[in-house]
MARKE-993552 format. One line per 2 residues: number of its first residue (from 0); for each residue x negated, y negated, z negated of N, C-alpha, C. Coordinates in nm, 4 decimals. Layout:
N
NUM) X,Y,Z,X,Y,Z,X,Y,Z; ...
END
This chain:
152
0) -0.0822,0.1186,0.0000,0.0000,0.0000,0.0000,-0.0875,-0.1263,0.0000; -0.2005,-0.1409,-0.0667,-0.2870,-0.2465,-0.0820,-0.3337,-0.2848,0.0456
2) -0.3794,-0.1358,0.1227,-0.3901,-0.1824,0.2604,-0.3660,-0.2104,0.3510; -0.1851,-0.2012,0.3385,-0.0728,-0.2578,0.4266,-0.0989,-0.4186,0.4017
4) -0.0685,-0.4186,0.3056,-0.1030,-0.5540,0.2429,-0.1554,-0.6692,0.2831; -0.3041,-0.5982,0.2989,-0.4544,-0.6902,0.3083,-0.4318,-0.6551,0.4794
6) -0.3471,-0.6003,0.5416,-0.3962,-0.5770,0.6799,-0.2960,-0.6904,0.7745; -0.1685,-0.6880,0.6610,-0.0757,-0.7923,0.7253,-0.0829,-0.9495,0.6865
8) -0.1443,-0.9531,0.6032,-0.2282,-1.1198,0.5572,-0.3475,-1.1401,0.6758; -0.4005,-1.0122,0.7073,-0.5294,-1.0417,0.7497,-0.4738,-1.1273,0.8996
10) -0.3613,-1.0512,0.9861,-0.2776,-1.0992,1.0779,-0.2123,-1.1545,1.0723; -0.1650,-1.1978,1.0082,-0.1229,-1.3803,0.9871,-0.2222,-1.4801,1.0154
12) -0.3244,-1.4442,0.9134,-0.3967,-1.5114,0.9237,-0.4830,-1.5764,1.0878; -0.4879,-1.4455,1.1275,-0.5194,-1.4863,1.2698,-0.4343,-1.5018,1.3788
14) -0.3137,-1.4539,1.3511,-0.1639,-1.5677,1.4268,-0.1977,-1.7221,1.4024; -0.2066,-1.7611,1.2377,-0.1962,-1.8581,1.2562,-0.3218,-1.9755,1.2909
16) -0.4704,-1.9346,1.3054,-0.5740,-1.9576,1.3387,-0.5217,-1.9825,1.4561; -0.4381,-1.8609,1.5942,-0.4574,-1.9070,1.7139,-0.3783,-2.0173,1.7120
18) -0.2716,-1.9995,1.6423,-0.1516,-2.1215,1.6408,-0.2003,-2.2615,1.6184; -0.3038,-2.2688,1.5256,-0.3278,-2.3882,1.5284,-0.4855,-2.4527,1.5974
20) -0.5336,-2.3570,1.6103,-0.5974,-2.4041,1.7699,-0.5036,-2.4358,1.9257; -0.4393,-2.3573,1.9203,-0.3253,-2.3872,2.0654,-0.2680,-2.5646,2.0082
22) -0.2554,-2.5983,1.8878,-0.2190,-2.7193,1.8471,-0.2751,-2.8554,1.8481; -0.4131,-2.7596,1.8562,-0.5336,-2.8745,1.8422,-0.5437,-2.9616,1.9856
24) -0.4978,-2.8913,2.0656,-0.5483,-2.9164,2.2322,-0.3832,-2.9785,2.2622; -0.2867,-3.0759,2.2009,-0.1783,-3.1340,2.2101,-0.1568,-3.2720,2.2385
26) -0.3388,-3.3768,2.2591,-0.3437,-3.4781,2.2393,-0.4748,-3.4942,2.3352; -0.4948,-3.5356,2.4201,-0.5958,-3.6358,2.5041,-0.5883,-3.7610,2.4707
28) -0.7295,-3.8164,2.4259,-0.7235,-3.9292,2.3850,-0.8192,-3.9604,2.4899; -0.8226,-4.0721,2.6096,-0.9001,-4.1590,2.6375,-0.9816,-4.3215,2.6427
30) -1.0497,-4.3000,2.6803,-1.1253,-4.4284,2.6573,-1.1545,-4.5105,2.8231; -1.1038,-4.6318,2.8173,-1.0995,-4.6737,3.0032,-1.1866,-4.8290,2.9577
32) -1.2659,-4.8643,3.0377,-1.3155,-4.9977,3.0331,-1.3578,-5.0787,3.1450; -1.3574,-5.1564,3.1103,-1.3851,-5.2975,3.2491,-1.4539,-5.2326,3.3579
34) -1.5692,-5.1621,3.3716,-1.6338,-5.1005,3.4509,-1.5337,-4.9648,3.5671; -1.4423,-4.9944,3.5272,-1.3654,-4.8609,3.5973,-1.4048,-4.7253,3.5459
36) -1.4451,-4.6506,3.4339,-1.4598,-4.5423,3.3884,-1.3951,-4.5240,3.2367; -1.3105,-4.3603,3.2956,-1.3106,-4.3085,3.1542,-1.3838,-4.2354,3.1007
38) -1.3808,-4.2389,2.9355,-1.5072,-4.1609,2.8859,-1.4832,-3.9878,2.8986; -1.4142,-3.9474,2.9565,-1.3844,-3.8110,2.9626,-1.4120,-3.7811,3.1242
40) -1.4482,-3.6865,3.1921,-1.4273,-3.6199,3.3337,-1.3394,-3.5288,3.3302; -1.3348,-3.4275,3.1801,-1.2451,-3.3257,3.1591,-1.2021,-3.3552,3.0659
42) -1.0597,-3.2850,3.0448,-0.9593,-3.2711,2.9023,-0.8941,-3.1376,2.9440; -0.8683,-3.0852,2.8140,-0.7970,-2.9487,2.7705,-0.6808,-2.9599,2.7103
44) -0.5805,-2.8959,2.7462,-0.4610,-2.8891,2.6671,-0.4138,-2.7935,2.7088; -0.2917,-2.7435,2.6276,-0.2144,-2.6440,2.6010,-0.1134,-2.6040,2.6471
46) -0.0350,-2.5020,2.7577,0.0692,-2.5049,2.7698,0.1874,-2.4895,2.7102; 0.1099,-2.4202,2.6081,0.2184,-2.3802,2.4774,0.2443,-2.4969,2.4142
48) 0.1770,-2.6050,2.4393,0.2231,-2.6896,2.2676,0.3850,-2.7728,2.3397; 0.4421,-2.7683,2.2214,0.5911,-2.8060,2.2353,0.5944,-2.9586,2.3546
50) 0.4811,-3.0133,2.2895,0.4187,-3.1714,2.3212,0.3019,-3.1914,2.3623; 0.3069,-3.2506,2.5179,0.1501,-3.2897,2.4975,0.1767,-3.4346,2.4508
52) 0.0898,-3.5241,2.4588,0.0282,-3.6719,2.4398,-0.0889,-3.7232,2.4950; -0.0654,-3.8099,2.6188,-0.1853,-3.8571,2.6258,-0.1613,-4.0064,2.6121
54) -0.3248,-4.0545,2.5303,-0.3461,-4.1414,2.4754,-0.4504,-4.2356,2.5360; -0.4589,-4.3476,2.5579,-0.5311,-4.4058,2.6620,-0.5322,-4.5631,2.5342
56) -0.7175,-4.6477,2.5520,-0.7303,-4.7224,2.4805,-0.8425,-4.8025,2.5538; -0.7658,-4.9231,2.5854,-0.8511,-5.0045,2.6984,-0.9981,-5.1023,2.6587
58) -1.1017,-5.0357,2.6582,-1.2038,-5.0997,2.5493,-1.2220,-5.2429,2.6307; -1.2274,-5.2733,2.7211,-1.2844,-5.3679,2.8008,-1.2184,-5.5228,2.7189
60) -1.2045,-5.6348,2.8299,-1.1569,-5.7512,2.7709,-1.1236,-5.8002,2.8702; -1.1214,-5.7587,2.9914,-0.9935,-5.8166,3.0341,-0.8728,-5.7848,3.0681
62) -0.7731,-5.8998,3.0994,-0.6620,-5.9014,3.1177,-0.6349,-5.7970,3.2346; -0.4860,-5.7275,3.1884,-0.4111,-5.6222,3.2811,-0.4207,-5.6774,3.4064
64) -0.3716,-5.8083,3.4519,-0.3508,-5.8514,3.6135,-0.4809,-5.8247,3.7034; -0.6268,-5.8246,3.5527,-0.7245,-5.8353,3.7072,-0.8310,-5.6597,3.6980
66) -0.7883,-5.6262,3.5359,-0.8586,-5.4846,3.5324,-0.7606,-5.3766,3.4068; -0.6420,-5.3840,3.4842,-0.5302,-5.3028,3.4435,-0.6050,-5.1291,3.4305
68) -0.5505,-5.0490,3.3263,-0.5623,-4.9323,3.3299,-0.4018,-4.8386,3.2949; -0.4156,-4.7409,3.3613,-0.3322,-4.6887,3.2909,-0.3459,-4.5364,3.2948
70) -0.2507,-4.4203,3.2793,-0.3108,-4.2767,3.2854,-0.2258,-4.1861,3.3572; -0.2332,-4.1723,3.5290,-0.0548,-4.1007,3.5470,-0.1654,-3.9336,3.5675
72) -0.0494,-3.8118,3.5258,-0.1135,-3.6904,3.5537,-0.0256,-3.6118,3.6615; -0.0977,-3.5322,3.7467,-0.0211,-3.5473,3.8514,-0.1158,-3.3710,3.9194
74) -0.0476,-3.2700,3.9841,-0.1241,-3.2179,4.0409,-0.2376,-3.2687,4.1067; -0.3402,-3.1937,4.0832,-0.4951,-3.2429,4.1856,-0.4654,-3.2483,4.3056
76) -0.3629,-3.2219,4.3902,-0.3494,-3.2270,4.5527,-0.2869,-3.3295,4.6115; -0.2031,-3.3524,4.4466,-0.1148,-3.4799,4.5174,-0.2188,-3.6075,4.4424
78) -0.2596,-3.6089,4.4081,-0.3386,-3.7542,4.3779,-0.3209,-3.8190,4.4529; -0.4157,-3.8156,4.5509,-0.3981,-3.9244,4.6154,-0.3038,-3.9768,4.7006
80) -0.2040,-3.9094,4.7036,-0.0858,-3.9571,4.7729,0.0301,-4.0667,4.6417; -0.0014,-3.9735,4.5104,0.0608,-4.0531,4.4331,0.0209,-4.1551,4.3503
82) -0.1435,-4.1921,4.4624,-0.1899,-4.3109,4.3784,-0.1078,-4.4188,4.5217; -0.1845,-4.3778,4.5890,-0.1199,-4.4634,4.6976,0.0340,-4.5301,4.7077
84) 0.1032,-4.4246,4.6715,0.2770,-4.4689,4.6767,0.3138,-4.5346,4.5189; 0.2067,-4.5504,4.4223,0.2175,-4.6260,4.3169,0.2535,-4.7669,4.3477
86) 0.0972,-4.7573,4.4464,0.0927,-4.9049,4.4598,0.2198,-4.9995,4.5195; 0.2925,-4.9308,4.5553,0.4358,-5.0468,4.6122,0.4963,-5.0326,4.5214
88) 0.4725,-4.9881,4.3715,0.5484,-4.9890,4.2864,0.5489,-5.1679,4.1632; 0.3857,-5.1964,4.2464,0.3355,-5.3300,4.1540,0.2969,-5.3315,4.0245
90) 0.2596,-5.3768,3.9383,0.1920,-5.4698,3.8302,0.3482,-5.4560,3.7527; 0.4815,-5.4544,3.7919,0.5973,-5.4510,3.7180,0.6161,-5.3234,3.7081
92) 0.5670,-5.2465,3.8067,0.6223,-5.1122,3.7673,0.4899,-4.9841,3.6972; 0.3847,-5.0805,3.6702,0.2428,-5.0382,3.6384,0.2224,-4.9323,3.7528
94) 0.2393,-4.9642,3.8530,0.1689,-4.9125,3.9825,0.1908,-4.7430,3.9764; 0.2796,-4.7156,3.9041,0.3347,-4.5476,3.9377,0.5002,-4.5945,3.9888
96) 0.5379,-4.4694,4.0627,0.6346,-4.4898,4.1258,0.7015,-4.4033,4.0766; 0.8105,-4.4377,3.9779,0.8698,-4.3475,3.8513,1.0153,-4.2596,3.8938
98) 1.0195,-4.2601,4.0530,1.1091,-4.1869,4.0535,1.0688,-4.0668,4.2144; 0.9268,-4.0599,4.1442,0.8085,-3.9649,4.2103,0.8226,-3.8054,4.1512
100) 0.8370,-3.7327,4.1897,0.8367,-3.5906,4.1450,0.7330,-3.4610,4.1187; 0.6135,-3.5717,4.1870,0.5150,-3.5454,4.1953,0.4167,-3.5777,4.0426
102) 0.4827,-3.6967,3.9875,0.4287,-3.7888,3.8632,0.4755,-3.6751,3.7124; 0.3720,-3.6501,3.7107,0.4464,-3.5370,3.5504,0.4129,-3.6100,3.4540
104) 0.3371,-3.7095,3.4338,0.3247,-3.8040,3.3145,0.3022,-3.9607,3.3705; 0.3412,-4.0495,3.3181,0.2147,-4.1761,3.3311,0.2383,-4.2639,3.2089
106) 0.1460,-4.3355,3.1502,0.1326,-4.4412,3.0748,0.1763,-4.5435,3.1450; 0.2002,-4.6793,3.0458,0.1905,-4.8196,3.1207,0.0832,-4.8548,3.1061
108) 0.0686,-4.9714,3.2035,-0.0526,-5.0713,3.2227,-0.0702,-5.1084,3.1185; -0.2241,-5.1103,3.0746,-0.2727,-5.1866,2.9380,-0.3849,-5.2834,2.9826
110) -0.4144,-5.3548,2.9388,-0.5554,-5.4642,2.9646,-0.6107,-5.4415,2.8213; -0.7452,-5.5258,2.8269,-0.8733,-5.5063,2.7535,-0.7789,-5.5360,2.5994
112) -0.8508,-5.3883,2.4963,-0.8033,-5.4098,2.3484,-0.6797,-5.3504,2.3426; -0.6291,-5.3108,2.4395,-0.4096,-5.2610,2.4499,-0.4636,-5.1353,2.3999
114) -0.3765,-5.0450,2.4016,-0.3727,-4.8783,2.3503,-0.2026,-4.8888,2.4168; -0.2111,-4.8162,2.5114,-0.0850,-4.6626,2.5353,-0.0939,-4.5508,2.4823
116) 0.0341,-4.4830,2.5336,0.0225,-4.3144,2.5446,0.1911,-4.2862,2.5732; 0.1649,-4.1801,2.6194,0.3001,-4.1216,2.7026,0.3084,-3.9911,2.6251
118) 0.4342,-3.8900,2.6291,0.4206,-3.7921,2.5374,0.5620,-3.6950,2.6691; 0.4429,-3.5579,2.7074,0.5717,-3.4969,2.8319,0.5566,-3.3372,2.7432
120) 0.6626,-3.2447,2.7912,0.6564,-3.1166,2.7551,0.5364,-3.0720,2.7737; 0.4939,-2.9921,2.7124,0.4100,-2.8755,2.7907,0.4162,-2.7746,2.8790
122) 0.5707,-2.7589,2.9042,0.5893,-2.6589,2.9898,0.6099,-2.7137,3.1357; 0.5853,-2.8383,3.1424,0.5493,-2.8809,3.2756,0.4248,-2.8565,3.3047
124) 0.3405,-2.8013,3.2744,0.2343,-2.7714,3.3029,0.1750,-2.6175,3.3090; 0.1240,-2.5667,3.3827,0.1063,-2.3887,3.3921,-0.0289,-2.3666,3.3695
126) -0.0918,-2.2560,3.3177,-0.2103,-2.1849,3.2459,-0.2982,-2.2109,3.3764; -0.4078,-2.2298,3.4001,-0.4785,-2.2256,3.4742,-0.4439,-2.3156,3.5874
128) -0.3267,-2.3800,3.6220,-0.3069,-2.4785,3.7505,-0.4373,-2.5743,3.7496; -0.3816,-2.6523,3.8684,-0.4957,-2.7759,3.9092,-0.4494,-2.8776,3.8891
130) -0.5003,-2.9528,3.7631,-0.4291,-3.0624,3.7333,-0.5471,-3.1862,3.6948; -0.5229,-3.3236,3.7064,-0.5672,-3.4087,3.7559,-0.5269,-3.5651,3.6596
132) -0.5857,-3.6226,3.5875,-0.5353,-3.7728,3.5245,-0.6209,-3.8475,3.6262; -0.5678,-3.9592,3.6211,-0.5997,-4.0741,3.7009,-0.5401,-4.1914,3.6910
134) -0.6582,-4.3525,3.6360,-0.5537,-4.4490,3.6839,-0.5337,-4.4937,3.8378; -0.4168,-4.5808,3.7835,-0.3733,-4.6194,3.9398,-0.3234,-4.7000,3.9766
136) -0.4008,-4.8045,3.8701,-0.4342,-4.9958,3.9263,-0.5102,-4.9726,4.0927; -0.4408,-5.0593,4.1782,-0.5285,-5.0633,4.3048,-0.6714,-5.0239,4.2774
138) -0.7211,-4.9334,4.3501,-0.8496,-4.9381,4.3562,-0.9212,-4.8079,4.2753; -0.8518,-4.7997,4.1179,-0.9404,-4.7414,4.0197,-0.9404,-4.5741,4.0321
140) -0.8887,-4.5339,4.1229,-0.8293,-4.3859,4.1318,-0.9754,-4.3238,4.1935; -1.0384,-4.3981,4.2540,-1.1682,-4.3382,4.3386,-1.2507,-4.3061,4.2053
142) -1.2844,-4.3899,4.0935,-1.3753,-4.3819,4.0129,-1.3062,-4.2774,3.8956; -1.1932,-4.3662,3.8526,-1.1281,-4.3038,3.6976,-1.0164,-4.2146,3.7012
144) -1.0538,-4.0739,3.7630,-1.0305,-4.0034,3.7366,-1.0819,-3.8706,3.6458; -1.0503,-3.7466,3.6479,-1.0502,-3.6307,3.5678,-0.9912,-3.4660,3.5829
146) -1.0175,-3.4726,3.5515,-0.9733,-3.3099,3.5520,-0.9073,-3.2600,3.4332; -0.7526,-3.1489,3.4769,-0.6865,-3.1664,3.3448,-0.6617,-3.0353,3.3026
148) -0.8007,-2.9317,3.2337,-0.7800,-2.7919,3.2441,-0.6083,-2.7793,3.1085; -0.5946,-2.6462,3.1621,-0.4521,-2.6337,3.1189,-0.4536,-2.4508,3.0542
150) -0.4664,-2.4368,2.9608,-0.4954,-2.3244,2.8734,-0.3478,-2.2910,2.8522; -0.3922,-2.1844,2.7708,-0.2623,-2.1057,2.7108,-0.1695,-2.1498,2.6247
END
């Protein structure tokens, strides 16, 4: 009996180890600055977690109108089509085009010192797909992008 015991604690225990590693990977936090770069190339997250969050924090100093950032995630194939069709969206619509199907997340435009973040299911997203963050102020999509591996 002791070793029923110690054998079903022991598995919990490592249920809940994976559980809260699968938890840990629920939040991308980036860093975007005047120079057009974020401090990440890659981020990891979870398909399992109920929530992702990504978090975006504009170190630079200037103003949104002339070095806007923001964070849309989007399959890697469609990028660049859904940076492009942002852009007729404008500076009012922070340059994603929000009734895109292609767009599985985006932040708003922030300028130097702002902090966003957007918060989508996880089950929009599949184990191993090709997935892709990027802003998509005119211009910044060539430099500030990423890669958005997608785990279990």
């Amino acid at each position: 009996m002791k070793f029923v015991t110690r054998s079903l604690l022991f598995a919990g225990l490592l249920g809940a180890a994976g559980f809260a590693q699968a938890a840990g990977n629920c939040t991308v936090a980036l860093k975007g600055d005047d120079a057009m770069k974020f401090d990440l190339k890659e981020a990891t997250v979870s398909a399992s977690c109920p929530t992702i969050t990504v978090e975006l924090t504009h170190t630079g100093k200037l103003p949104a109108a002339a070095m806007g950032h923001n964070v849309v995630v989007t399959a890697t194939k469609d990028l660049d089509a859904v940076a492009r069709d942002g852009i007729k969206a404008g500076v009012a619509g922070h340059y994603v085009n929000k009734a895109d199907a292609r767009v599985i997340a985006a932040t708003t435009l922030v300028g130097g010192g702002q902090k966003t973040k957007v918060s989508f299911p996880g089950k929009k997203l599949t184990a191993g797909g090709d997935y892709s963050f990027f802003c998509s102020f005119p211009g910044h999509s060539m430099l500030m992008k990423g890669k958005l591996v997608v785990t279990r």
